[in-house]
N, C-alpha and C positions, 0 to 999 in steps of 0.2 A: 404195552406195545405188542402188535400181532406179527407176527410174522409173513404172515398172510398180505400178499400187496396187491393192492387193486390200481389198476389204470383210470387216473383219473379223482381216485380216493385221496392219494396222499398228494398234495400241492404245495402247500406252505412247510408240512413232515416232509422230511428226506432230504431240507439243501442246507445247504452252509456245511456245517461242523459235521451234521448227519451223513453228508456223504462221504466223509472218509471211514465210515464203519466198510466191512469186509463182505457186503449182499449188495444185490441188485437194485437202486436206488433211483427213483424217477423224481427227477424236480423241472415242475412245470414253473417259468419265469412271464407270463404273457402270451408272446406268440413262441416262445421262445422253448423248447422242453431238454432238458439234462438228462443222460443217463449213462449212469455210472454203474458199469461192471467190471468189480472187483475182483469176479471170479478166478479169473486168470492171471497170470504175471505179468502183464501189461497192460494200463490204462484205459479203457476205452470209453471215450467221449460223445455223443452221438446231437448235432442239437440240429435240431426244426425248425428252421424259419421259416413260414409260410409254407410253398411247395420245393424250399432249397435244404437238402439233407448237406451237413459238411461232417465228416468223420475226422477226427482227431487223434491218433496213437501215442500215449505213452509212456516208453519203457524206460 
């Protein structure tokens, strides 16, 4: 496993179970893209549908 994360590289790597590790975790579903950072004490969810961004919080 690298540490090193590329956009676009990891798709099928980084969802499910993967995203509850404690790094910056991109999981593309379709149109659909997750991103999970951990870094902080709060949640943050980010997902892409199409041209509609919806932000998610939580703590």
């Amino acid at each position: 496993m690298s540490s090193k994360d590329s956009p676009g590289s990891k798709l099928s790597s980084g969802c499910g179970r993967d995203s509850e590790r404690r790094a910056n975790l991109q999981c593309c579903i379709g149109i659909a893209c997750f991103i999970h950072d951990s870094s902080s004490s709060s949640r943050e969810i980010i997902m892409s549908l199409e041209s509609i961004y919806l932000k998610v919080e939580y703590v």
